[in-house]
C-alpha positions in Angstrom: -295.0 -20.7 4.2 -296.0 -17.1 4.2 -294.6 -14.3 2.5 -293.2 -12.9 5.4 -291.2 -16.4 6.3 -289.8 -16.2 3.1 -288.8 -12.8 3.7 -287.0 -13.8 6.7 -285.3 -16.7 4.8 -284.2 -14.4 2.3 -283.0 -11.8 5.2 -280.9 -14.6 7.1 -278.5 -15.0 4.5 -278.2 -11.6 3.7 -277.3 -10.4 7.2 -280.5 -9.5 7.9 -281.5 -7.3 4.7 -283.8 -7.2 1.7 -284.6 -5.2 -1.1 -287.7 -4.1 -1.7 -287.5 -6.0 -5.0 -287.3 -9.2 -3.2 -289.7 -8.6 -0.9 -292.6 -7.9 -3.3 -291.1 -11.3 -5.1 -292.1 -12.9 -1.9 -295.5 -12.0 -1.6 -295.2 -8.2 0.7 -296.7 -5.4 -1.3 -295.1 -1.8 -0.6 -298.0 -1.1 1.5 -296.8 -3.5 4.1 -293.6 -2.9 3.7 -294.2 0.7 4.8 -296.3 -0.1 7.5 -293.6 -2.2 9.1 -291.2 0.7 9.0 -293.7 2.5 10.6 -294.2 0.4 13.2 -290.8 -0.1 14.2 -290.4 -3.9 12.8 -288.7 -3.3 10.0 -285.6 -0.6 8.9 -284.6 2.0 6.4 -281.2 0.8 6.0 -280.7 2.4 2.5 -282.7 3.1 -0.5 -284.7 0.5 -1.1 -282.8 -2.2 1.3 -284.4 -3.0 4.9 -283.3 -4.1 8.1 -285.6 -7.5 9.2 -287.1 -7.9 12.6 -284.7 -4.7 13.4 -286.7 -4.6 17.3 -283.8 -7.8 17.3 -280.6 -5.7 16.8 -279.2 -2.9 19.1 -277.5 -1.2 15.8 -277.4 -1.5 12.0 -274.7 -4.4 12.0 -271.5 -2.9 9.6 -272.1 -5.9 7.4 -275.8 -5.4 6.6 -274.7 -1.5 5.8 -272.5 -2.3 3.3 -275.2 -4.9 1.7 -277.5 -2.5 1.7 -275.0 0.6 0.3 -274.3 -1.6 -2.6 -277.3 -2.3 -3.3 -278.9 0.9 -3.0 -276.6 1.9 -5.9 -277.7 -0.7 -8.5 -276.5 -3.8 -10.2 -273.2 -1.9 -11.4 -272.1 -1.0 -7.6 -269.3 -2.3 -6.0 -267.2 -1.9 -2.9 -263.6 -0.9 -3.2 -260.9 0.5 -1.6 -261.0 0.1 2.7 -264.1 -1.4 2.1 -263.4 -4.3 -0.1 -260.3 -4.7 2.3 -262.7 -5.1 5.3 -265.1 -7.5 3.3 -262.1 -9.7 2.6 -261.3 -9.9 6.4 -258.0 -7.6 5.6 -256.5 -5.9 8.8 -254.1 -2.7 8.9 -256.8 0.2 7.4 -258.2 2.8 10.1 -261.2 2.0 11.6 -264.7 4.5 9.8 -268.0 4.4 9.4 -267.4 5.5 5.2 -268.1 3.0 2.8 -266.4 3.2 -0.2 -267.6 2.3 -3.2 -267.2 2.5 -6.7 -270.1 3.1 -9.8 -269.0 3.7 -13.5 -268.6 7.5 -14.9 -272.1 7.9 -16.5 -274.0 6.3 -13.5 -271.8 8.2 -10.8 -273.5 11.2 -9.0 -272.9 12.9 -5.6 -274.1 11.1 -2.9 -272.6 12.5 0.4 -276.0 14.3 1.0 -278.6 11.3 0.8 -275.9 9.2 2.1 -273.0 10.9 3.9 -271.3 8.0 5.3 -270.9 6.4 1.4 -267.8 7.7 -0.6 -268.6 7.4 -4.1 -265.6 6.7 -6.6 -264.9 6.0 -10.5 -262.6 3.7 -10.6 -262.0 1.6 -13.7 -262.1 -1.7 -12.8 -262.4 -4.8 -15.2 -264.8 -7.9 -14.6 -262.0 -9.9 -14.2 -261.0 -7.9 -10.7 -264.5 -8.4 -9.4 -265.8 -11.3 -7.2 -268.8 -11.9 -4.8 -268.7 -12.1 -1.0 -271.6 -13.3 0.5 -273.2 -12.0 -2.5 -271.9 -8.4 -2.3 -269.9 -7.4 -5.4 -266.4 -6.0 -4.0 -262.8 -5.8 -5.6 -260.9 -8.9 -5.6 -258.4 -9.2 -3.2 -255.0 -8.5 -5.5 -256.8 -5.6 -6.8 -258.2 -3.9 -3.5 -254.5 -4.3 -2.3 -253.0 -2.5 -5.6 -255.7 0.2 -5.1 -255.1 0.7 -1.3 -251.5 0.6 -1.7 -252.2 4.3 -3.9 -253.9 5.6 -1.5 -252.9 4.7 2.0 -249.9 5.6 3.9 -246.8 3.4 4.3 -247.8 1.4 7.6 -251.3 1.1 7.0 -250.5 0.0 3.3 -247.5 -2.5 4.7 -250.2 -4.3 7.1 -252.6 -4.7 5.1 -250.5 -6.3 2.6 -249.1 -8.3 4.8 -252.4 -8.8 6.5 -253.3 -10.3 3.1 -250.6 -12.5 2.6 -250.6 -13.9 6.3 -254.7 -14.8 5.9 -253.5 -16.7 2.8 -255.4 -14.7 0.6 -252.5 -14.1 -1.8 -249.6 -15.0 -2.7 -245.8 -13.5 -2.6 -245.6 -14.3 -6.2 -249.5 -12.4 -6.7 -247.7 -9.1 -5.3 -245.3 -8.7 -8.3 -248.1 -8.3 -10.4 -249.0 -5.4 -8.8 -246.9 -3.0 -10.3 -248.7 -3.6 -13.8 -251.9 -2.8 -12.3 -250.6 0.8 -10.6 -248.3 1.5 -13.8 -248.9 5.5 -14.4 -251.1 6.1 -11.6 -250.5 9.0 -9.2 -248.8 7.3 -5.6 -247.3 4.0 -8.2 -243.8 4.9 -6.7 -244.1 4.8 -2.7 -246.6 1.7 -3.4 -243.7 -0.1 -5.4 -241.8 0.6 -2.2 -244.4 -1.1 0.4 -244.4 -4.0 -1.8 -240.7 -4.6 -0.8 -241.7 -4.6 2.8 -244.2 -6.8 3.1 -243.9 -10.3 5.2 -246.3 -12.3 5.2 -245.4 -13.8 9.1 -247.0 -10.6 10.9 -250.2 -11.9 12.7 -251.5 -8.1 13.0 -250.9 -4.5 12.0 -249.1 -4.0 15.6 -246.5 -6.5 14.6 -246.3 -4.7 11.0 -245.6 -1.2 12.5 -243.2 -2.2 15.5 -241.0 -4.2 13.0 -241.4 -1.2 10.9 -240.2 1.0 13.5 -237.3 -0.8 14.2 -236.6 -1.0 9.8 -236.2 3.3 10.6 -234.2 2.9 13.7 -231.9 0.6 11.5 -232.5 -2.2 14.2 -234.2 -4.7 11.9 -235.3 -7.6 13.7 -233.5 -10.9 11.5 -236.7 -12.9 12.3 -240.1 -13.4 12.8 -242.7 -15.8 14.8 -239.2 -17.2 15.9 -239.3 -20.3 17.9 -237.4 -20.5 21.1 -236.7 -23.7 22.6 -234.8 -25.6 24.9 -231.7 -27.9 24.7 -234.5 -31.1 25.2 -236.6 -29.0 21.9 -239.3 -28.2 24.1 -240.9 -25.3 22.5 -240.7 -22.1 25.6 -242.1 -19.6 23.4 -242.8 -18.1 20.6 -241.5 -14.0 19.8 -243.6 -11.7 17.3 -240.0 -9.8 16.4 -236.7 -11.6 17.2 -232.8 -10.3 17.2 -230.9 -14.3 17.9 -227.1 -12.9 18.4 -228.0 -11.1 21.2 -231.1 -13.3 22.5 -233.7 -10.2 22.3 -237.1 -10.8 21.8 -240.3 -8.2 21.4 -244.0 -8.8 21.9 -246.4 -6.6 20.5 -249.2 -6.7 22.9 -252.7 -6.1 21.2 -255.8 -5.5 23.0 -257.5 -8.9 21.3 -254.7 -11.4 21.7 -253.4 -10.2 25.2 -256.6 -8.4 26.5 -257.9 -11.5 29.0 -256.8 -12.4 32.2 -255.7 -16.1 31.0 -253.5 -14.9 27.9 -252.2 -12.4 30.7 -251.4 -15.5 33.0 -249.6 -16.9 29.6 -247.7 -14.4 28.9 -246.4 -14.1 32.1 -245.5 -17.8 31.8 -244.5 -17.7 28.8 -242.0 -14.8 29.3 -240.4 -16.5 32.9 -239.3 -19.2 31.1 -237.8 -17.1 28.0 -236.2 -14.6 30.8 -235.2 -18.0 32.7 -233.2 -19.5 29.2 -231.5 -16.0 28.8 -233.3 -14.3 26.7 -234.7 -10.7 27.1 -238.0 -10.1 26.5 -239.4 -6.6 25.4 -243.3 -5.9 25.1 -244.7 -2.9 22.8 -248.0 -1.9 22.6 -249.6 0.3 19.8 -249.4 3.7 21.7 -245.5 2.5 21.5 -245.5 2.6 17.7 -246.7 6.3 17.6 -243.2 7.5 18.6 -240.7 7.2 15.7 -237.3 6.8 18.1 -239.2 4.5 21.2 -239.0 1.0 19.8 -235.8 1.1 18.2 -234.1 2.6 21.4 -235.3 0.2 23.4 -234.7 -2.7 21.2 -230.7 -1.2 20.9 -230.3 -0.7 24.4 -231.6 -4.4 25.0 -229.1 -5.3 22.3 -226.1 -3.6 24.4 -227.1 -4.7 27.4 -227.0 -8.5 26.1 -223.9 -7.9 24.5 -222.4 -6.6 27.8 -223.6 -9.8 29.9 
């Protein structure tokens, strides 16, 4: 096997980078190394970390940037904050290109000019709260939560902890051990709070802001993922928020799960026979959450309505 084979090798399980470390352990001096950025083969992804056979890729996958961020930085590196949280497969943070990571006090310095898209931070974090994914050194999950919780606002906080707890990833009893790890910092009393909201049954961060919505319009939903069947059992559907006394249900339609034209066709099913056993179905999307009064209107003027019927 060549040394460029066993570059590869070593690329395929790093989503697609090296270092230039392990390159030149494989047998590549930095001669050719260079002359395969030059011709195109090969990518600057970061200091010292390449992009393999990048003629293959249209873009710089996300995952491979982070790799290489982290490893640009050195050994004592590691992704925090809304990075960590996407690393972990967390959902509920807004969507950037920044990559947040985190290097102790005397090895911090500025980056934003020879990297713009990394944020560098010095945070104090403790072996214990580290762990490997894929072989990128990131906070562990209870950690990234109790540092995102500081810094995020209440519905992105809310969904990703409930993201968290709904992908199994922690615990409801992990949570109260939170407030010892934010004791004293700046943002510890508004994070204490989204603690107390989190559920665990939400299945996205649309789910966590409509029920949110309607916690503000004091038209809390009294379940969720509830179950609606028939007098046989047969199961006719399942509704993201649910209100039983008056037989209201509301679906929060994301792009992924109701974006197709079969889970359109299922829906529609799925709502004819709910409509059909008297119940009345609502349907919010995420533009919907974006107004404070919407949801919770609609969700009292279904109640009245059932109520009159």
């Amino acid at each position: 096997m060549d040394a460029l084979d066993v570059v590869r090798r070593v690329a395929a399980e790093r989503d697609g980078i090296v270092t230039l470390g392990q390159a030149r352990a494989a047998g590549l001096t930095t001669h050719e190394v260079q002359r395969f950025c030059r011709a195109g083969r090969w990518r600057v992804v970061a200091r010292g970390s390449y992009l393999v056979d990048a003629d293959l890729y249209d873009a710089v996958p996300r995952r491979a940037r982070i790799r290489a961020a982290v490893a640009s930085f050195g050994p004592a590196a590691t992704a925090v904050l809304a990075t960590a949280a996407e690393l972990h497969g967390l959902a509920g943070m807004r969507v950037t290109e920044l990559i947040h990571l985190s290097l102790p006090g005397p090895v911090a310095r500025p980056a934003r000019l020879a990297y713009p898209e990394v944020v560098v931070h010095q945070l104090a974090i403790p072996p214990e709260h580290l762990v490997q994914v894929d072989g990128i050194s990131a906070t562990g999950p209870l950690r990234t939560l109790a540092d995102l919780t500081l810094r995020a606002d209440r519905f992105s906080a809310v969904s990703v902890l409930d993201s968290a707890l709904n992908r199994h990833l922690v615990a409801a009893d992990d949570l109260l051990s939170i407030p010892r790890l934010i004791r004293g910092r700046r943002g510890a009393v508004a994070a204490r709070g989204y603690l107390g909201e989190a559920d665990g049954r939400a299945q996205s961060p649309l789910e966590t802001r409509a029920r949110l919505r309607c916690v503000d319009g004091r038209v809390p939903p009294d379940a969720l993922q509830l179950e609606v069947r028939d007098d046989d059992g047969y199961l006719l559907g399942i509704g993201d928020l649910g209100w039983r006394a008056p037989r209201v249900i509301a679906e929060a339609d994301g792009r992924g799960a109701h974006g197709t034209p079969q889970a359109a066709f299922a829906d529609r099913r799925r709502q004819n026979r709910l409509v059909n056993a008297g119940w009345t179905v609502l349907r919010f999307t995420w533009s919907d959450t974006l107004q404070p009064d919407y949801i919770p209107w609609t969700v009292r003027q279904a109640i009245a309505g059932a109520r009159r019927r």
